[in-house]
C-alpha positions as CSV (number, residue, x, y, z in Angstrom):
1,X,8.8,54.9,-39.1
2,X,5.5,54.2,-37.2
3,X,2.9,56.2,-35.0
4,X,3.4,54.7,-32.1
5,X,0.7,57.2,-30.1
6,X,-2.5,59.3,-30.9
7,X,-3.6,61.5,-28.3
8,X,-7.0,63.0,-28.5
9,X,-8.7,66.0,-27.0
10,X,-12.3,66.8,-28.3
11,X,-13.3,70.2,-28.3
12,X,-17.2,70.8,-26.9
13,X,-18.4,73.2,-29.5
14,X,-20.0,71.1,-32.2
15,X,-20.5,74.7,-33.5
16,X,-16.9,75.3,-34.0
17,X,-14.9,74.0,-37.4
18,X,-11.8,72.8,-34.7
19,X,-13.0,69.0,-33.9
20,X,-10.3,68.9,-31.7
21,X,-6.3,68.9,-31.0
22,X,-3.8,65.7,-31.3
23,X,-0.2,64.6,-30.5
24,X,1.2,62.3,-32.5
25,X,4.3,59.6,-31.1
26,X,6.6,58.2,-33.2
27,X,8.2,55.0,-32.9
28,X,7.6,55.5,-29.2
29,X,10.4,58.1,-29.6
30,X,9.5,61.2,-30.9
31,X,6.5,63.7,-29.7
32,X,4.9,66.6,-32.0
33,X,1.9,68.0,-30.3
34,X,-1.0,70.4,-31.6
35,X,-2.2,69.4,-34.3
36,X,-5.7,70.0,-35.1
37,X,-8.7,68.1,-36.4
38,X,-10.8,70.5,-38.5
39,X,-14.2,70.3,-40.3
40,X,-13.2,71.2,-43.8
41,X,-16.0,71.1,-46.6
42,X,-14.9,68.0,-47.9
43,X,-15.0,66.5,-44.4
44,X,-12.4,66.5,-41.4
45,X,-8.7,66.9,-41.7
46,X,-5.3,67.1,-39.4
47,X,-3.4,70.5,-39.6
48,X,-0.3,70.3,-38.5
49,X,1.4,72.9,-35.7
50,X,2.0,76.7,-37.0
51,X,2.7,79.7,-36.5
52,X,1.8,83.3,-37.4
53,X,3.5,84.9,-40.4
54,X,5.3,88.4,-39.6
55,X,6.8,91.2,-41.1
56,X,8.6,94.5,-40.1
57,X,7.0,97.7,-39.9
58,X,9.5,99.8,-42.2
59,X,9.6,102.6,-40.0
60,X,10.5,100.8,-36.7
61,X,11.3,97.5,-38.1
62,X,9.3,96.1,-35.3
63,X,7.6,92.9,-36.4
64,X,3.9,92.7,-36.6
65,X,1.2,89.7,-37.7
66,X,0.7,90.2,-41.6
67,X,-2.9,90.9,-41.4
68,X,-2.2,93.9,-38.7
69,X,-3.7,96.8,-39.8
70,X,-1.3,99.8,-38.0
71,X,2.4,98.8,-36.1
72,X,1.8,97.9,-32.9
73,X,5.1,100.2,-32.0
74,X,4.5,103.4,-33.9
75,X,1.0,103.2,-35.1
76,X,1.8,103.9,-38.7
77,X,-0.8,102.3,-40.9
78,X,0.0,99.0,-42.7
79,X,-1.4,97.2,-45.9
80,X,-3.5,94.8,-44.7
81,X,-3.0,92.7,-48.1
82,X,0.4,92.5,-48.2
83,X,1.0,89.1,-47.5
84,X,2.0,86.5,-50.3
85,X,-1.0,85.0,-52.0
86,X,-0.8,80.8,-52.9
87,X,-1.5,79.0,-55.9
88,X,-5.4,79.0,-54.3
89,X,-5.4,82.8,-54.1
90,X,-5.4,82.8,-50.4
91,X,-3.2,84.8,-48.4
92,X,-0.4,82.6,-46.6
93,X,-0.7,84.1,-42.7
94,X,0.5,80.6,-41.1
95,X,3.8,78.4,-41.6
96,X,3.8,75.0,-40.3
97,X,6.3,74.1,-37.2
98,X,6.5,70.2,-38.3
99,X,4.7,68.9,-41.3
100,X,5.5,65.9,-43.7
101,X,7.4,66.3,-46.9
102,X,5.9,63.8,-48.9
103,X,2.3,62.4,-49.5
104,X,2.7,59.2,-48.2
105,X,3.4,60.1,-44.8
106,X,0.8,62.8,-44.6
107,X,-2.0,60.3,-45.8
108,X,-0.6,58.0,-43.0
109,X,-0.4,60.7,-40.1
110,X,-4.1,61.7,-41.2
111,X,-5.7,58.2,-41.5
112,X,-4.4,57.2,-37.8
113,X,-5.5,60.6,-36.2
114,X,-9.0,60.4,-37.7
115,X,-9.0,57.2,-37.0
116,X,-8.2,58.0,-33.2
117,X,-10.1,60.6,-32.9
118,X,-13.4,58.5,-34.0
119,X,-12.2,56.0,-31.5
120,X,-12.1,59.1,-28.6
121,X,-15.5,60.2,-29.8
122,X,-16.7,56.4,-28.7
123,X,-14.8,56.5,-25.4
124,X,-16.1,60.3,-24.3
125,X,-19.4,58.9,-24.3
126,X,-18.5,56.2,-21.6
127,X,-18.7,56.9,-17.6
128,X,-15.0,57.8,-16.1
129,X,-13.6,59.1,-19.1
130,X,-10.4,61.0,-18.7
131,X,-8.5,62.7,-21.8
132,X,-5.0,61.7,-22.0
133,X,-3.9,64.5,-24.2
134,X,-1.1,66.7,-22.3
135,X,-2.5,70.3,-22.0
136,X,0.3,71.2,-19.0
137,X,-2.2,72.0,-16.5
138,X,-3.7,75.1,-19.2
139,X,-7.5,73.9,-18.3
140,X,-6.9,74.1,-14.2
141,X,-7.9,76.9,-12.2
142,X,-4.5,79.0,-10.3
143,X,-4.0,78.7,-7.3
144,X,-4.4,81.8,-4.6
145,X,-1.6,84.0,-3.5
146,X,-0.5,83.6,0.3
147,X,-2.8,86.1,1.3
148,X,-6.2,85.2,-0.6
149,X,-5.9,81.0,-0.2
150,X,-8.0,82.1,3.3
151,X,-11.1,83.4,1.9
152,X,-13.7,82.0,0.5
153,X,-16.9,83.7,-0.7
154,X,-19.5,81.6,0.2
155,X,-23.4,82.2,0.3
156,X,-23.9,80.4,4.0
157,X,-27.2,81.5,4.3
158,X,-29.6,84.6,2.8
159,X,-32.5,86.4,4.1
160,X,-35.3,86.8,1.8
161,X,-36.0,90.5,3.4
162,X,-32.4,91.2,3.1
163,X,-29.8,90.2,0.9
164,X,-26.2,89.5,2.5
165,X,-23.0,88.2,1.3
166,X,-20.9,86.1,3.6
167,X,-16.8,85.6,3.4
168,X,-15.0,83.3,5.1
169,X,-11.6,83.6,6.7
170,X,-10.3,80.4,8.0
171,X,-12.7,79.5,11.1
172,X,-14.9,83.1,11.1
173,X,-17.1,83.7,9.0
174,X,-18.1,87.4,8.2
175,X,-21.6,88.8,6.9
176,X,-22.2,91.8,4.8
177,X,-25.5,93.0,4.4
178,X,-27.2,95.3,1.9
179,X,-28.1,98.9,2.7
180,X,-31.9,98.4,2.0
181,X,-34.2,95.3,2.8
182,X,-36.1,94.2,-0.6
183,X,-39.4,96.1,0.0
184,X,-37.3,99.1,0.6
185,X,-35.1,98.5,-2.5
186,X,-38.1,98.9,-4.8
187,X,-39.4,101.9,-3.3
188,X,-38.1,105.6,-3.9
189,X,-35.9,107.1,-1.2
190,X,-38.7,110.4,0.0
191,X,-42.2,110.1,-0.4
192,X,-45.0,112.3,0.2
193,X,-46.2,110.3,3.3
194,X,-42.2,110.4,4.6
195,X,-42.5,113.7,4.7
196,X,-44.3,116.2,7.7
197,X,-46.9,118.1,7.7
198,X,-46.2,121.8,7.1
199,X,-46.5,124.1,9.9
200,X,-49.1,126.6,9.6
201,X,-47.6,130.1,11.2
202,X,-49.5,132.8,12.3
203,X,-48.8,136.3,13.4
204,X,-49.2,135.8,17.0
205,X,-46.6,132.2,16.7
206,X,-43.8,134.3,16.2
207,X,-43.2,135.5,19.4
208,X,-40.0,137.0,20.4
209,X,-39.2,136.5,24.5
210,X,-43.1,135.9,25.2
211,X,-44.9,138.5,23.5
212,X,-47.0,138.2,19.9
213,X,-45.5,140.6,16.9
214,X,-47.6,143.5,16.8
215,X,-46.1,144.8,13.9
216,X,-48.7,146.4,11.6
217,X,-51.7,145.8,14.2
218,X,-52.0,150.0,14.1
219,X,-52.3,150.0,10.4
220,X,-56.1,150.9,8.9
């Protein structure tokens, strides 16, 4: 049996212990994809393809992840160290999908990917690079539903003294402008100059059909 094909994609977070993910080919034949390249403390190394343990929540016997603290059906509350410890004293939470079953072919399947993925490190750093792992499209953006593949939010042009927001729908072009302008935005809606004057009223201004109020006049 050889490895025919190592495919390579690097992830961009040099913070990140996942280096990146691989697909292996073998014997130009046979695919297994996923596998990861991680930073371990004794330097990088290819995990194979897993998934998460489960168990069932013995009240509903729905299954849940073993780390899950409450049942995702009913609620009841779960030990959260209840799964299986290994020889390490670590809690086995993942089963491998594909894995080797002897040393020799793991130390073969993780020389060639490391060696690969040195080799892809190289080749990202050249102009027109283009990854040839098969992600199935997960990376592009969807496409719009038959009503929304016409608009287009484009800023066509801005005022300074007013901010607008212009949408597009197929050959028109439609603008939306903010309530306030920008000096008006930072100011507060009343202020004592907005408002008038106060009226000052006298006796004689409140007339009723022409004539002054002469209530009180008589009064010493």
């Amino acid at each position: 049996m050889e490895i025919s094909e190592v495919r390579i994609k690097l992830m961009n977070d040099p913070h990140e212990r996942l280096l990146a993910f691989c697909s292996i080919t073998f014997d130009v034949s046979f695919v297994i994809r996923d596998l990861k390249i991680i930073q371990g403390a004794k330097g990088a190394f290819v995990a194979m393809p897993s998934r998460k343990l489960m168990d069932r929540c013995p009240k509903c016997h729905t299954k849940n992840h073993l780390r899950a603290s409450f049942c995702n059906q009913c609620g009841i509350r779960l030990d959260e160290n209840r799964a299986d410890k290994d020889d390490a004293g670590r809690a086995r939470l993942y089963a491998d999908i594909a894995h080797p079953i002897n040393s020799e072919c793991r130390e073969l399947i993780q020389e060639e990917v490391l060696k690969a993925y040195q080799e892809e490190k190289v080749s990202a750093q050249q102009d027109g690079y283009i990854c040839r792992y098969d992600d199935f499209g997960e990376e592009d953006f969807a496409r719009l539903g038959p009503y929304e593949e016409d608009y287009e939010e484009a800023p066509v042009s801005q005022s300074p003294a007013a901010e607008s927001t212009h949408i597009r729908k197929g050959s028109q072009v439609f603008r939306i402008d903010s309530g306030e302008s920008g000096s008006d935005r930072s100011r507060p809606h009343h202020t004592a100059d907005d408002q008038p004057a106060p009226k000052k009223v006298t006796s004689n201004d409140n007339e009723a059909g022409g004539k002054g109020d002469t209530f009180g006049s008589g009064i010493v």
